[in-house]
C-alpha positions as CSV (number, residue, x, y, z in Angstrom):
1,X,18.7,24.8,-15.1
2,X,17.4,26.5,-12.2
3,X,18.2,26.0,-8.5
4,X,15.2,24.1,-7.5
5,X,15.5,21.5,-10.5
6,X,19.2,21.2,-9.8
7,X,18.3,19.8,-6.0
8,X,15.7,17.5,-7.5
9,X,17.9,16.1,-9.9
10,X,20.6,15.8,-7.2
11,X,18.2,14.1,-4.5
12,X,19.1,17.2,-2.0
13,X,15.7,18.9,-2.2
14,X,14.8,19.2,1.7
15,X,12.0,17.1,2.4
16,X,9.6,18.0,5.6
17,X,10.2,16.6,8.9
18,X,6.8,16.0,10.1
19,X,5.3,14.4,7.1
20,X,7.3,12.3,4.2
21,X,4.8,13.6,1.5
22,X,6.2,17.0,1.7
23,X,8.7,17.3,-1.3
24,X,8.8,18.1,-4.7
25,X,7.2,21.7,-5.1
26,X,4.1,21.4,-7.1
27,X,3.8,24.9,-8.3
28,X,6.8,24.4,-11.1
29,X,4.1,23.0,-13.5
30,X,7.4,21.6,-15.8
31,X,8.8,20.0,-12.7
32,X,8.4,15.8,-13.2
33,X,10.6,14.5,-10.4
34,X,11.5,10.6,-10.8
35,X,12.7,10.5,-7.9
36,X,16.0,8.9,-8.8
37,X,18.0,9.4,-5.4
38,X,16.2,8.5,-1.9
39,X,17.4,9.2,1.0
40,X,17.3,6.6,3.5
41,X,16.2,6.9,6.7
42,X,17.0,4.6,9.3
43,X,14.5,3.8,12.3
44,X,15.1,1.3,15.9
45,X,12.7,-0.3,17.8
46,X,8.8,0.8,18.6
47,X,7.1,3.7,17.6
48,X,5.0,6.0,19.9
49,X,1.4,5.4,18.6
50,X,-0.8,8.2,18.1
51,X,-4.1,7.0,16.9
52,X,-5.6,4.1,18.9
53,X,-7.2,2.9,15.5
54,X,-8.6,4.3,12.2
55,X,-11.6,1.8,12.2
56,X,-13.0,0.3,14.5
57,X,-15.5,-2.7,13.8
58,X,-19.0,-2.1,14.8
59,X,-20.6,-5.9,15.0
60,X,-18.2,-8.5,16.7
61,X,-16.0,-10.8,14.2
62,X,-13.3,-13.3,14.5
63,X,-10.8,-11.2,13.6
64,X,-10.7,-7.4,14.3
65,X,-7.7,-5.9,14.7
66,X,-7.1,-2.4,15.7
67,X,-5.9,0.1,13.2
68,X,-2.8,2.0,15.2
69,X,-0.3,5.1,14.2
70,X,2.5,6.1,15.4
71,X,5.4,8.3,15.2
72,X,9.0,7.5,15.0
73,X,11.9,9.7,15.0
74,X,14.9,8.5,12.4
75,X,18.6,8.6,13.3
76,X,18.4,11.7,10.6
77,X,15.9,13.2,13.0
78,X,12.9,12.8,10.6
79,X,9.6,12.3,12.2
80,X,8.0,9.1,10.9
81,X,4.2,8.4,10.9
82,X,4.0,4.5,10.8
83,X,2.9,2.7,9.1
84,X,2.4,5.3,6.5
85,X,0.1,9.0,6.4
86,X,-3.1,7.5,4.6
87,X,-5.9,9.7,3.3
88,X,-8.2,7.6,5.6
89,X,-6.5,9.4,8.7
90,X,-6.8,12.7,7.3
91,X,-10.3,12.0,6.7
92,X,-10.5,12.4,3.0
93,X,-12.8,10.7,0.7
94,X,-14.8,8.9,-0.7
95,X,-14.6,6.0,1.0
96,X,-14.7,2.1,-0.3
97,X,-17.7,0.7,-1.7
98,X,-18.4,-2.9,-0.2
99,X,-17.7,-6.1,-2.0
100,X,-17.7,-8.2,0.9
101,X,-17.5,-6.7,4.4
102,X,-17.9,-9.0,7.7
103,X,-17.8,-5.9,9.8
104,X,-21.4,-3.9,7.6
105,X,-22.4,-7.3,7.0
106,X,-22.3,-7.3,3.2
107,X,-21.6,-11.1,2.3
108,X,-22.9,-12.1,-1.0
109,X,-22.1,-15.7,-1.7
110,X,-20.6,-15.4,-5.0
111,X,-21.0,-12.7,-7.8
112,X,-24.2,-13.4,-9.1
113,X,-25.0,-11.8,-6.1
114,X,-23.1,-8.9,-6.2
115,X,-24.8,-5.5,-7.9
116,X,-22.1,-1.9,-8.7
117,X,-25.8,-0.5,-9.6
118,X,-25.7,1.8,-6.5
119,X,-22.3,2.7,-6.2
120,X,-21.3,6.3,-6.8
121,X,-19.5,7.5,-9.5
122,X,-16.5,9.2,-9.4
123,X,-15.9,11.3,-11.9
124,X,-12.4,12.1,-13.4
125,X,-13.5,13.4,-16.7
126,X,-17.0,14.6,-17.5
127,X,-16.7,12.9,-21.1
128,X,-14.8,9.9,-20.3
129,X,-16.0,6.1,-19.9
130,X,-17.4,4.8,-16.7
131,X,-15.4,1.7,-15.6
132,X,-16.3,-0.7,-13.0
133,X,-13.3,-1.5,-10.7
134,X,-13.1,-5.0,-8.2
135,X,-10.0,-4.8,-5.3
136,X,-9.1,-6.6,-2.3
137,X,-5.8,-5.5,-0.4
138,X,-3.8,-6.4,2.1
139,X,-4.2,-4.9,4.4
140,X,-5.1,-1.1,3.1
141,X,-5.3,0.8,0.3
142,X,-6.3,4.0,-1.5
143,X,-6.3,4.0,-4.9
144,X,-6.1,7.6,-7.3
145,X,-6.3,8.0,-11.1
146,X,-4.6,11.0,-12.8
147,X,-4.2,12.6,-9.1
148,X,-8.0,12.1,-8.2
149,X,-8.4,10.2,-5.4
150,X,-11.4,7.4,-5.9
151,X,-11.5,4.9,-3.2
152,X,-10.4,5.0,0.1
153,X,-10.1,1.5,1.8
154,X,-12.6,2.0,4.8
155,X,-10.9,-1.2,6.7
156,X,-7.6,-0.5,6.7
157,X,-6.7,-3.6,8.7
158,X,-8.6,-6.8,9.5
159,X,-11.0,-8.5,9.2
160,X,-10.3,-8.8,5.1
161,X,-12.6,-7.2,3.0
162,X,-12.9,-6.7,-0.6
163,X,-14.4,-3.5,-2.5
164,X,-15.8,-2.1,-5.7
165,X,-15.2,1.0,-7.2
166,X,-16.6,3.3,-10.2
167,X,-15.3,6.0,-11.9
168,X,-15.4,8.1,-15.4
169,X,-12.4,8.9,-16.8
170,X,-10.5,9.3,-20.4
171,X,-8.2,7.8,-21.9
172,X,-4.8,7.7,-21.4
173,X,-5.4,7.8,-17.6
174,X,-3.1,6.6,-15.0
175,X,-3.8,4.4,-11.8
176,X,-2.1,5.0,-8.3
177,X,-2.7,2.8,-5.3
178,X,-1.2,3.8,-1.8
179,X,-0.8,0.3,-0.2
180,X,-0.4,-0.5,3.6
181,X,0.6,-3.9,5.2
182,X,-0.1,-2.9,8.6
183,X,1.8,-3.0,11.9
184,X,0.8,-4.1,15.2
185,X,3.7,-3.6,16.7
186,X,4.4,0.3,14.7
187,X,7.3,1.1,13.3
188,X,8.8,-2.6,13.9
189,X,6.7,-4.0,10.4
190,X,5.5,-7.1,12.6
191,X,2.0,-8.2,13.7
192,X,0.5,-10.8,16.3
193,X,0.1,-14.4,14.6
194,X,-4.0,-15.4,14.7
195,X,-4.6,-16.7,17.9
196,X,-4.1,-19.3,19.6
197,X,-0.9,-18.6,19.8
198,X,1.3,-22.1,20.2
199,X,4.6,-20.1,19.2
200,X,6.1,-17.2,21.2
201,X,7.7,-15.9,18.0
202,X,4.2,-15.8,16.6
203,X,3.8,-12.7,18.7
204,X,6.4,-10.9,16.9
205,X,5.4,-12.3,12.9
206,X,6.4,-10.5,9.7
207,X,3.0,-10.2,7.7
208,X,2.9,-9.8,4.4
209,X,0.8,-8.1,1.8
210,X,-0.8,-8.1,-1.6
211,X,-3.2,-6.4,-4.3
212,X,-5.1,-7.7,-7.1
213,X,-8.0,-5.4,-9.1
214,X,-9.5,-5.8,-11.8
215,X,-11.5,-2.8,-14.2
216,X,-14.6,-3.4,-16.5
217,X,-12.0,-1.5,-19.2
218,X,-9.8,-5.0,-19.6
219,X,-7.3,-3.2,-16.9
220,X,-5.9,-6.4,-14.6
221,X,-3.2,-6.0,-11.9
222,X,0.0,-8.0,-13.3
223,X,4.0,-7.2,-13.7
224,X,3.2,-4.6,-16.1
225,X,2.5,-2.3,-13.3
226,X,5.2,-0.2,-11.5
227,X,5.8,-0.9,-7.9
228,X,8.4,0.7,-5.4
229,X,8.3,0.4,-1.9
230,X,9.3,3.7,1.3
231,X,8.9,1.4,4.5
232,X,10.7,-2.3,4.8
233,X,11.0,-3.9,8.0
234,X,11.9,-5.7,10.3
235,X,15.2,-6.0,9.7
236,X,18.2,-7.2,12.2
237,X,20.5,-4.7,10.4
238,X,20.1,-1.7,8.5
239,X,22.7,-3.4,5.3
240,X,20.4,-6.0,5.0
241,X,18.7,-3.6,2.4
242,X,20.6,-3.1,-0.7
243,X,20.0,-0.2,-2.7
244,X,20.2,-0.5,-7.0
245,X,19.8,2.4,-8.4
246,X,15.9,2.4,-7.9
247,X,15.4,-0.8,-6.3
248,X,15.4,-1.1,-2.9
249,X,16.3,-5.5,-2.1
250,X,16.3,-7.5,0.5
251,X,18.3,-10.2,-1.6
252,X,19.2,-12.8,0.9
253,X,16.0,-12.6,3.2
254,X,13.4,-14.7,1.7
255,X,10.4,-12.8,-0.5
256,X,7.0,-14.8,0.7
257,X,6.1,-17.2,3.8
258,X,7.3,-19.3,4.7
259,X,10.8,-18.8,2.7
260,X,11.2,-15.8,4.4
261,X,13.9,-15.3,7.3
262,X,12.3,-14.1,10.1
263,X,14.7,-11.8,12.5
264,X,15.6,-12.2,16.3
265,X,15.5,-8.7,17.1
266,X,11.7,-8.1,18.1
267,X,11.8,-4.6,19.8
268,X,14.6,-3.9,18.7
269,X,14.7,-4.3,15.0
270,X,15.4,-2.2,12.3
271,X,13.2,-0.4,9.5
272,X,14.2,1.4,6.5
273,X,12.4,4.3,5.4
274,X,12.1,6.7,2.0
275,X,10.4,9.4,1.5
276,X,7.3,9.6,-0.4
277,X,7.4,11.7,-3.4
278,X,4.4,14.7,-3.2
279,X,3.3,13.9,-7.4
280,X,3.3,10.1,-6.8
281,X,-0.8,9.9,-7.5
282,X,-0.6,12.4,-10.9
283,X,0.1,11.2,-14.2
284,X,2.6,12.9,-15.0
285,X,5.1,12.1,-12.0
286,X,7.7,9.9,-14.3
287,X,7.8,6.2,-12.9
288,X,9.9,5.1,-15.8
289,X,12.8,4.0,-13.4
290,X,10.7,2.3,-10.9
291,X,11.1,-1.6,-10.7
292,X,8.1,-3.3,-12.0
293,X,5.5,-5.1,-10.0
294,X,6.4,-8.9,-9.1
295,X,3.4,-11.2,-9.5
296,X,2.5,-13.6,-6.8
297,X,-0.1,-16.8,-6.2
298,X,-2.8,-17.2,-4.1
299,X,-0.8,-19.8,-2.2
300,X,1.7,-16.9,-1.7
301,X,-0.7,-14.3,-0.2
302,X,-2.3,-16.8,1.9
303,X,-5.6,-15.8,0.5
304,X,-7.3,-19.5,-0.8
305,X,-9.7,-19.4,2.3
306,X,-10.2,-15.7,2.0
307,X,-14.6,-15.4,1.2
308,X,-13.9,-11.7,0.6
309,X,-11.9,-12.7,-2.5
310,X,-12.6,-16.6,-3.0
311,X,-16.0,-16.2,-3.5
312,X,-15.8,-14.1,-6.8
313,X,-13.6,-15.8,-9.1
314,X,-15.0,-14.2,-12.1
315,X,-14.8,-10.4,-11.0
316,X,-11.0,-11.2,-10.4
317,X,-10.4,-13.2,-13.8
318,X,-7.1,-12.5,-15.4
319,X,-5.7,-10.2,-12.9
320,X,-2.6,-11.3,-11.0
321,X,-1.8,-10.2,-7.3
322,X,1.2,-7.8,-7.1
323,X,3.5,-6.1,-4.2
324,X,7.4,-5.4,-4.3
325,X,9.9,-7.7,-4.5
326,X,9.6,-8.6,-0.7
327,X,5.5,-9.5,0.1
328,X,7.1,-9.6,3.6
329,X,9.6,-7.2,4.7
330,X,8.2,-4.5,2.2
331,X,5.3,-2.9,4.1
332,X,4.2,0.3,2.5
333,X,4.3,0.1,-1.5
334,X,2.8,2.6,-4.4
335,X,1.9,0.4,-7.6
336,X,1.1,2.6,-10.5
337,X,-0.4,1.7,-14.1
338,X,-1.0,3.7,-17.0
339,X,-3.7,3.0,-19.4
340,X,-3.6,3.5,-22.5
């Protein structure tokens, strides 16, 4: 065993302090890290945004919210960006098809409406199948198969959009989706309630998030998926996260709204952080000890008067949404699937 596969398998392999998806070296074409061990990084209070926003909505709508990163340094000294380094901040594409999108005014009232004629094709294999994709996040995502990346979520906050997707690819092929619940308040995992506010605490609220896609291929999001999550917060202590092996709980604070316990410690809370693993989007970075995905209702997303999903029941049909065991405190998440 050579030095470099001794560190991964350890968990000692020195990740970069500037960005958490610096790790694994990808030039050892035998190395598949599984990223057994994480290092915990511990984060208090706000972090120094960056980035006013990523996106910024070009028609006025209810409910625009602004798209912020920041940095945050851990008690490790690791610089955090918050809520998470997204390929849509680095400018890399292509970038979402619209579904439904209030802010390029793309509506269609249901899904007889709704035409993938005209969206691109991405293609992963020259002689594979094209396959016809349907995904609403909340709030952000970017989704990759076998290390390509596909679709870039070109809203990464609010208002709620929903997206389609094409791409031609083989069989086996595996899925990877980068997902953001975003901050308002960065690096604290919180957001401003809707207004009007009639609560103060409503100005320091734990969102929560959730994805559901579903593939012309038969491919649905359900608990078959692998989901871990690198960012929980906010938290009024750092031991309220319990670490099993490759499961990262928060056991005793409530997994959806309104269950959910919300904390006291507004600026000054807590967040947990891991580091991202650099082969997370390939298929052949080994997920087999990652916790599978937990399946969750409409009622627990909060999504039934959602048009950017309600309105097409049958392009969602059979798929499930998914996140990590905590919709709430668990705010940046990778869900992987392989199909086979």
């Amino acid at each position: 065993m050579n030095l470099k596969r001794l560190l991964v398998n350890l968990g000692l392999l020195c990740y970069g302090a500037v960005s958490l998806q610096s790790s694994f070296a990808a030039s050892d074409p035998q190395l598949d890290p599984d990223n057994t061990v994480y290092k915990r990084m511990v984060t208090q209070g706000p972090a120094t945004p960056f980035i006013e926003t990523l996106y910024k909505c070009p028609v006025t709508v209810a409910n625009h919210r602004l798209s912020s990163v920041g940095k945050i340094t851990a008690t490790d000294g690791t610089v955090i960006i918050v809520p998470a380094e997204t390929a849509l901040q680095k400018g890399l594409g292509p970038k979402s098809a619209d579904l439904y999108s209030e802010c390029a005014q793309i509506t269609p009232k249901n899904a007889s409406e709704v035409s993938a004629k005209d969206v691109p094709v991405v293609v992963v294999d020259p002689d594979g199948e094209v396959i016809t994709g349907y995904i609403v996040a909340d709030n952000y995502y970017e989704m990759w198969v076998n290390g390509k990346l596909v679709s870039v979520d070109n809203t990464p906050y609010t208002p709620f959009n929903s997206a389609i997707v094409k791409f031609k690819v083989k069989r086996p092929y595996t899925i990877a989706f980068l997902l953001v619940d975003w901050d308002e308040h960065l690096g604290l995992g919180m957001e401003q309630f809707p207004v009007p506010v009639t609560d103060k605490t409503s100005q320091w609220y734990p969102g929560d998030g959730g994805l559901i896609a579903k593939f012309s291929d038969g491919t649905v999001t359900d608990s078959s998926w692998k989901a871990q999550t690198f960012y929980i917060a906010p938290l009024n202590d750092p031991a309220e996260v319990v670490e099993k092996g490759n499961v990262h709980d928060t056991p005793l604070k409530g997994r959806v709204h309104p269950f959910a316990k919300k904390p006291d410690c507004k600026d000054q809370c807590f967040a947990i952080h891991y580091p991202i693993p650099a082969n997370w989007q390939t298929k052949r970075f080994n997920d087999l000890n990652w916790p599978r995905a937990w399946e969750y209702t409409d009622e627990d997303i909060g999504v039934n008067s959602l048009p950017a999903y309600t309105r097409y029941p049958e392009l969602f049909s059979g798929a499930r949404w998914i996140w990590t065991q905590n919709l709430v405190l668990d705010n940046v998440v990778i869900a992987r699937k392989t199909v086979r």
